[in-house]
Backbone bond lengths (Angstrom), bond angles and torsions (degrees), N, CA, C in turn:
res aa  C-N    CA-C-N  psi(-1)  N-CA   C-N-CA  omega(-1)  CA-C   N-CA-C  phi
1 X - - - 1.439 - - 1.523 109.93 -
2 X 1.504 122.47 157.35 1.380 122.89 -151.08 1.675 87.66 -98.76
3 X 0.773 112.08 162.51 1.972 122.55 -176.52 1.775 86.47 -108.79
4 X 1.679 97.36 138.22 1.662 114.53 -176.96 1.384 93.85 -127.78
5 X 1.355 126.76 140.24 1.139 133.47 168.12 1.679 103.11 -116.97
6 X 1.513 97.16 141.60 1.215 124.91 -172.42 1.783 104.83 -129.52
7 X 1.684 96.95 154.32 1.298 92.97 -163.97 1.949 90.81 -126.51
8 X 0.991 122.53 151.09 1.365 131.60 -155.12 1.789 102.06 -138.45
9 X 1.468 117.65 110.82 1.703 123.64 175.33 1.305 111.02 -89.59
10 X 0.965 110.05 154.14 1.671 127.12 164.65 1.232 106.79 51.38
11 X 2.101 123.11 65.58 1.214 123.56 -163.39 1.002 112.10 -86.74
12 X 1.689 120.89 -5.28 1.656 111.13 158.38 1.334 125.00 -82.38
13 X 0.613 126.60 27.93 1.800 139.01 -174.76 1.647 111.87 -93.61
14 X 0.941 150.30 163.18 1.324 158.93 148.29 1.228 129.10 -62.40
15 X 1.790 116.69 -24.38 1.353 120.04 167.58 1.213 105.39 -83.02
16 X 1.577 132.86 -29.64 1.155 139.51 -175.02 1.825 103.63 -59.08
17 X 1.242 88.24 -46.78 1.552 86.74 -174.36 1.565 133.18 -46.47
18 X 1.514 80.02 -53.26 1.730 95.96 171.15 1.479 103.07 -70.68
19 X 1.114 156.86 17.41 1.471 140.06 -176.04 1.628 98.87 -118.85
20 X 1.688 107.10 -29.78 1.125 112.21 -177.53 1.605 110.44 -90.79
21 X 1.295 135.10 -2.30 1.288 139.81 165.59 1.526 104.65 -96.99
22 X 0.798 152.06 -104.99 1.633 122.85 150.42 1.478 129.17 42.85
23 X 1.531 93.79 -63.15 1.608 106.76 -173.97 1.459 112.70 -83.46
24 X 1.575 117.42 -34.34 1.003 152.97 156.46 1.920 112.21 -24.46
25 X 1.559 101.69 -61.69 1.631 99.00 174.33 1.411 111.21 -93.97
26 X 1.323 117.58 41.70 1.716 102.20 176.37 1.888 83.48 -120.07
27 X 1.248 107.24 158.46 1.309 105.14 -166.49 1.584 98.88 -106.40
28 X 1.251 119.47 160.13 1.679 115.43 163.36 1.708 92.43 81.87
29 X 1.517 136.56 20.05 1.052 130.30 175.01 1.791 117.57 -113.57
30 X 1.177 138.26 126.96 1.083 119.65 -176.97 1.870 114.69 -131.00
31 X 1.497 108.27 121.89 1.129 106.54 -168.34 1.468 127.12 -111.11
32 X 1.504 104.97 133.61 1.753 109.86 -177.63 1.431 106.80 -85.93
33 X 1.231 141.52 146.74 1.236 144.04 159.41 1.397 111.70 -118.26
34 X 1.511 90.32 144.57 1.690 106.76 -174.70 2.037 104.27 -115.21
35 X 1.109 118.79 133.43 1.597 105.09 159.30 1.733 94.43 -150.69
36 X 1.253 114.14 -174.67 1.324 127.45 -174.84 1.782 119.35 -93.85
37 X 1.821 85.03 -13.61 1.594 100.75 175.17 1.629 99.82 -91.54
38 X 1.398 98.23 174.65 1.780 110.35 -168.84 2.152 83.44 -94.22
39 X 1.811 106.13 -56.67 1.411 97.51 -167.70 1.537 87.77 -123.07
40 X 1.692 102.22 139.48 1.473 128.18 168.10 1.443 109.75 -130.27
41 X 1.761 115.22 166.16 1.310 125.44 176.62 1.490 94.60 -60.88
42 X 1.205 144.21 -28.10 1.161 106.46 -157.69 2.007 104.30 -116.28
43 X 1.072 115.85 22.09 1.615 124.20 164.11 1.027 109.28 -28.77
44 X 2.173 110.44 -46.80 1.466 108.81 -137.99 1.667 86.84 -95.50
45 X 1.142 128.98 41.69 1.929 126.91 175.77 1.286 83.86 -139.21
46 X 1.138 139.64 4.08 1.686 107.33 177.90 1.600 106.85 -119.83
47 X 0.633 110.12 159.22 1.910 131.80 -169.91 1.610 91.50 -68.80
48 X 1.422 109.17 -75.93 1.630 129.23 175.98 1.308 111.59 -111.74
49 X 1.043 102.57 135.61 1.916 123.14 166.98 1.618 117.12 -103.09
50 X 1.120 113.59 130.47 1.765 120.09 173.29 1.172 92.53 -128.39
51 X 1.943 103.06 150.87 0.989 124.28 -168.65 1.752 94.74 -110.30
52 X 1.516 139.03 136.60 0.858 117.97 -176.43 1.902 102.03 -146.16
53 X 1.419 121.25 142.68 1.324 116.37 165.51 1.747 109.46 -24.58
54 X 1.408 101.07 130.59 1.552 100.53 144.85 2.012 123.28 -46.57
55 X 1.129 116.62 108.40 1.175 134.73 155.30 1.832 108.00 4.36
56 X 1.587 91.37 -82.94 1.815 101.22 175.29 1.280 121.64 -52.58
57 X 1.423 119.69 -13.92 1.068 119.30 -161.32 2.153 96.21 -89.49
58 X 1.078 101.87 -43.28 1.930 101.88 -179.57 1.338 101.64 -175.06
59 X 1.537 78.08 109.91 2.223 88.04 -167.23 1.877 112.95 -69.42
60 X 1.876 94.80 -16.22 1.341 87.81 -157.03 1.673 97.75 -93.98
61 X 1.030 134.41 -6.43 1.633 154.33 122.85 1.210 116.11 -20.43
62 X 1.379 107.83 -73.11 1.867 115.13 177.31 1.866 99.69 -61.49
63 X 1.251 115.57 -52.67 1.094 81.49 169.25 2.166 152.98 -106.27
64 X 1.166 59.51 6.65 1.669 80.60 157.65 1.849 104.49 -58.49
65 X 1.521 128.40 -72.63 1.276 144.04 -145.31 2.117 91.54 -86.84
66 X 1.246 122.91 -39.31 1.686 123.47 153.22 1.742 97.03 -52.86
67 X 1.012 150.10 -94.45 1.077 153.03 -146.24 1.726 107.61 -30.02
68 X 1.966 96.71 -50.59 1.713 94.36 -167.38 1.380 102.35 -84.31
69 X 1.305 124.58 -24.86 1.847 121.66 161.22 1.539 105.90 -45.15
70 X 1.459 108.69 -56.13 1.413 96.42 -166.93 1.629 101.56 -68.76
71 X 0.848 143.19 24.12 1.436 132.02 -162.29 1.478 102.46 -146.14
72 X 1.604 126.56 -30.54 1.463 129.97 168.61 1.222 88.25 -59.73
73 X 1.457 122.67 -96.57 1.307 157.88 -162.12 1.584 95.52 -38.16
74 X 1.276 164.87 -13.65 1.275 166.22 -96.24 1.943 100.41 -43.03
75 X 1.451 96.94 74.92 1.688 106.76 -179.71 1.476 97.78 -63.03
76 X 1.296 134.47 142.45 1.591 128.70 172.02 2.172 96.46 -126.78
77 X 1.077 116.31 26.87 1.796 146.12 166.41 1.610 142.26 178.15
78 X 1.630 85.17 137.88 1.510 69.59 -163.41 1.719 101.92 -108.46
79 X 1.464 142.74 145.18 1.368 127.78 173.71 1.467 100.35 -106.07
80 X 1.550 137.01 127.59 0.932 156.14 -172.45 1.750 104.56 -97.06
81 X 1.552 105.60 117.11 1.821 110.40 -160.94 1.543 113.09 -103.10
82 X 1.556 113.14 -20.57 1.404 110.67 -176.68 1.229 111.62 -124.95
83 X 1.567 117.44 145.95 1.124 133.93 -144.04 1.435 101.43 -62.13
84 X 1.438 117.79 -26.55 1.547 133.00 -151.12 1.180 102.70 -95.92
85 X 1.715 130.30 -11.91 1.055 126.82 -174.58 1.738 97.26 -94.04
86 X 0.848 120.17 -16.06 1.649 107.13 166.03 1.245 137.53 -19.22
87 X 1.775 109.00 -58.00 1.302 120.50 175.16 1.388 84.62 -83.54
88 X 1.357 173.73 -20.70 1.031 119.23 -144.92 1.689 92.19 -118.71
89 X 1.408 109.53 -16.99 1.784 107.48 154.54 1.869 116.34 -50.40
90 X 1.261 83.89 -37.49 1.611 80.54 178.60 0.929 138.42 -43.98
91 X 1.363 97.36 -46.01 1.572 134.05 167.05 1.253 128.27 -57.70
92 X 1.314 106.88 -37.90 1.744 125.50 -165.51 1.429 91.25 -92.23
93 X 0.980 139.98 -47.74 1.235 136.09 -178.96 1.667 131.30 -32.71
94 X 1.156 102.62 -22.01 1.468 119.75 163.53 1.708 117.97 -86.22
95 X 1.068 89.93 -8.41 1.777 91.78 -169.86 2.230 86.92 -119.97
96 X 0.803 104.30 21.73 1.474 104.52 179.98 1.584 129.82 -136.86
97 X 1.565 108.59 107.72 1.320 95.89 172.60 1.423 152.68 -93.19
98 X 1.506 106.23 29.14 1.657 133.46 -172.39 1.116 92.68 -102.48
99 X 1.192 115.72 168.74 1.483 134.07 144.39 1.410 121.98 -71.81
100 X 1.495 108.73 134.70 1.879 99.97 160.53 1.478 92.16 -139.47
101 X 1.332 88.18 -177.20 1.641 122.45 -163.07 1.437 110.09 -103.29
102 X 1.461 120.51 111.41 1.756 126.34 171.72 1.220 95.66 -145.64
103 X 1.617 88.04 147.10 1.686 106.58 -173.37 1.344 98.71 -76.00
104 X 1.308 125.58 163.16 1.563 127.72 -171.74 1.737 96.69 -135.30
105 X 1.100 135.88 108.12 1.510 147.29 154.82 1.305 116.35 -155.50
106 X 1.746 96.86 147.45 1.441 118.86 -160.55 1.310 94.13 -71.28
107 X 2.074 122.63 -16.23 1.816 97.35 -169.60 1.614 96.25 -108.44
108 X 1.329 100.92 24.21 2.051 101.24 168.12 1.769 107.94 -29.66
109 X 1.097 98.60 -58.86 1.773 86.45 -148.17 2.121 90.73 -79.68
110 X 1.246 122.43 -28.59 1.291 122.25 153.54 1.987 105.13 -7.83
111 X 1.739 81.01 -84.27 1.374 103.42 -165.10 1.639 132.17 -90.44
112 X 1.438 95.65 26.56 1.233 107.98 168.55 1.691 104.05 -116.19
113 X 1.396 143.41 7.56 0.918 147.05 90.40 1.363 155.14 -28.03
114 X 1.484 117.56 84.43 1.640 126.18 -149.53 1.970 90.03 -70.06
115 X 1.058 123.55 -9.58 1.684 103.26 -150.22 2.228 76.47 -107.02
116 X 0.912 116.71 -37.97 1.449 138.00 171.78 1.686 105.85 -40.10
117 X 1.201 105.46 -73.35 1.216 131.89 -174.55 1.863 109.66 -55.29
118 X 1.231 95.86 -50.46 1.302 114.38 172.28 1.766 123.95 -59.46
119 X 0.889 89.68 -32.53 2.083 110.80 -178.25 1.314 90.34 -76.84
């Protein structure tokens, strides 16, 4: 079977975690992780770690330095880990020719609001 590399955001996060344990028991899969920290809980599931600007901080930066990962590394998916990167996958998605992974519901912005969600 052919080995797929997948690329995994915001690997200190908790959603990250679970995507990367998950990813973890499929065999023939190999995963890069990206976060804004140098060391996170979840380093120890990824093959390779990149260190990359925070997102908010200069998107066209973040993605400039994602682009040549995805392109060293020949990522053929990407799983998107924080809630906040939603819109900005949204976005990237035009400037991207892989596939990635976003949750799709009409009560998204509902529930990306804890005080929202909560009411």
């Amino acid at each position: 079977m052919t080995n797929r590399t997948v690329l995994v955001t915001s690997i200190g996060t908790p959603i990250a975690h679970g995507v990367l344990k998950g990813l973890k028991d499929i065999q023939n899969i190999r995963i890069i992780g990206i976060d804004s920290r140098t060391l996170t809980a979840g380093n120890v599931f990824c093959d390779r770690v990149y260190h990359l600007p925070r997102f908010t901080e200069d998107k066209e930066n973040y993605f400039r330095q994602l682009n040549a990962i995805i392109e060293k590394e020949d990522v053929q998916a990407i799983f998107p880990s924080h809630p906040y990167e939603i819109d900005l996958y949204t976005e990237y998605k035009k400037r991207l020719s892989i596939p990635f992974a976003l949750p799709e519901s009409s009560q998204f912005d509902v529930l990306i609001d804890k005080g929202t969600t909560y009411a």
